[in-house]
C-alpha positions in Angstrom: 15.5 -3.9 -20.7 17.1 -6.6 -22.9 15.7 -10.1 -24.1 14.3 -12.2 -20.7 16.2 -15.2 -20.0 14.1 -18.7 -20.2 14.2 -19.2 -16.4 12.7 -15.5 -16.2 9.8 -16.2 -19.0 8.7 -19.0 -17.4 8.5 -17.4 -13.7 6.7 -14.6 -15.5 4.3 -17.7 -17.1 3.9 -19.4 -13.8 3.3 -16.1 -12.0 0.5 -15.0 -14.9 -1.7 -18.0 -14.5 -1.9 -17.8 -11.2 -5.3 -16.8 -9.4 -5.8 -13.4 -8.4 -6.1 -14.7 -4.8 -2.4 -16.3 -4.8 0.5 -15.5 -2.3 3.8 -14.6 -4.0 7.2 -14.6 -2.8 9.2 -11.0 -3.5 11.0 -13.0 -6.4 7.3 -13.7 -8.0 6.3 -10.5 -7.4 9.7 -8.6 -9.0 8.6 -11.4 -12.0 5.2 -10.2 -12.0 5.8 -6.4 -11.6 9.3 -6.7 -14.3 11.3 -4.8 -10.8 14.4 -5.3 -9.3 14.5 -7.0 -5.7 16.5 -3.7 -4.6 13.4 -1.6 -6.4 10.9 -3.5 -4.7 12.5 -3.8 -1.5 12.9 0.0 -1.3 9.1 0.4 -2.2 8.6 -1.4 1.1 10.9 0.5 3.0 9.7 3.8 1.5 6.6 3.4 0.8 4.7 4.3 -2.2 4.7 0.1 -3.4 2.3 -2.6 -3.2 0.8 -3.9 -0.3 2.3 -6.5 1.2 1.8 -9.4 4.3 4.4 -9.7 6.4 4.3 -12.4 9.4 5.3 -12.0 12.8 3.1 -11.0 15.6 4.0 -7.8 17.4 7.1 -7.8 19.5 8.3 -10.8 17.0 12.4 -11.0 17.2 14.1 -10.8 13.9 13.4 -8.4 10.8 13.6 -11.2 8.3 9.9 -12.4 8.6 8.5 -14.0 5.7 7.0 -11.6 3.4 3.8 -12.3 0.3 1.9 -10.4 -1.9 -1.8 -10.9 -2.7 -1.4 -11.2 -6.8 -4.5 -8.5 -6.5 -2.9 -6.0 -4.2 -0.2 -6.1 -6.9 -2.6 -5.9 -10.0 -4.4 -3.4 -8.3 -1.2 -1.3 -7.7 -0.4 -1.2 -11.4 -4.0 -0.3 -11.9 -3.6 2.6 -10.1 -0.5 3.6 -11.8 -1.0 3.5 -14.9 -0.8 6.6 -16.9 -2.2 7.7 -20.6 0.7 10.3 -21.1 4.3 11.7 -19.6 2.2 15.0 -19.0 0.1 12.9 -16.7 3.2 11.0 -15.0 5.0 14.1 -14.5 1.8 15.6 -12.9 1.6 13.1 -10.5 4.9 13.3 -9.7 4.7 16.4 -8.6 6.9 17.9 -11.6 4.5 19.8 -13.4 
């Protein structure tokens, strides 16, 4: 990953002083996480990424609901995926 633009340091500032009970948009959280929008869209698809609020009540019309993430539920998922060596992310990977 190459050098971060300014307007991508600071988002990455804002985003870090924030309090661990903030709501961030997908774009905050791809700051926050250093992600793609694809790569964190897919997590939700998929499964497997942080979790996420989505609004909308059941039997809501439209898939474009607003979406946040708890600044937590995204520390907490780096927490939990954070590795002291490859042998240990290949493990849980299922490659070894």
């Amino acid at each position: 990953m190459g050098a971060l633009k300014p307007a991508e340091a600071d988002l990455i500032n804002f985003v870090e002083a924030l309090a661990p009970t903030a709501k961030l948009t997908p774009a905050e959280a791809c700051a926050f996480l250093r992600v793609s929008a694809s790569t964190l869209e897919r997590w939700r698809r998929d499964g497997g990424g942080p979790e996420y609020i989505q609004g909308g009540d059941r039997g809501a019309r439209g898939t474009n609901q607003a979406i946040r993430y708890r600044k937590q539920s995204l520390m907490d998922w780096e927490a939990a995926h954070t590795v002291k060596s490859s042998r240990e992310a290949a493990a849980r990977k299922g490659q070894m």
